[in-house]
N, C-alpha and C positions, 0 to 999 in steps of 0.2 A: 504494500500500500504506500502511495508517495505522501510527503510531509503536504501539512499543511500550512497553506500561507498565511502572516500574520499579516493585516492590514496595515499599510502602513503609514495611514495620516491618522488612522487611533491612536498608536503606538508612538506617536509623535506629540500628544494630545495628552495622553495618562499615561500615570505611573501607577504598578501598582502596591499598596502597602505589604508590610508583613503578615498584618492580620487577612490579607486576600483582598481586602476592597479596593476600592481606585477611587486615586484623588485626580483631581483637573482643575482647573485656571476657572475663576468665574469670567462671568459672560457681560455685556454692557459697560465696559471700561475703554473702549474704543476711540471712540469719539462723541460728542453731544454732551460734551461735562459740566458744559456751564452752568444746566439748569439743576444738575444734580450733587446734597451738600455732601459738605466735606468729609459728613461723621459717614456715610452711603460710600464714597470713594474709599473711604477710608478700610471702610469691609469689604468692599468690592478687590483689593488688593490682596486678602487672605484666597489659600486654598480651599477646595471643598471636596466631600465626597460625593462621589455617583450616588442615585436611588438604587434603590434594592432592586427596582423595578427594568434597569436597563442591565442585572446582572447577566440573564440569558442572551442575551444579544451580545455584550460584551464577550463573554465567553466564547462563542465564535468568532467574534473580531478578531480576536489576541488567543489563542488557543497556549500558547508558551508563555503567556502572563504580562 
């Protein structure tokens, strides 16, 4: 049976923990900052983790982790 391919703009995207979950970059930090305050940017610059809910899908994304 041949290997499987890991996707690679996921893999590029997440990392994943030691306890198995994956963390990723929040999202709305781009551009359009003006209207949004500091204390908002200021979370917006931490990590976060995936739902529980995009675990199955991830798992075939990234089969090697």
């Amino acid at each position: 049976m041949p290997k499987m391919k890991t996707n690679r703009a996921t893999a590029k995207r997440l990392k994943r923990t030691a306890s198995g979950k994956y963390k990723r970059s929040s999202a709305f930090v781009r551009h359009k900052l003006t209207h949004k305050s500091q204390k908002r940017k200021r979370s917006l610059r931490k990590a976060t983790l995936t739902s529980d809910a995009e675990k199955q899908r991830l798992k075939i994304l990234l089969p090697y982790g």
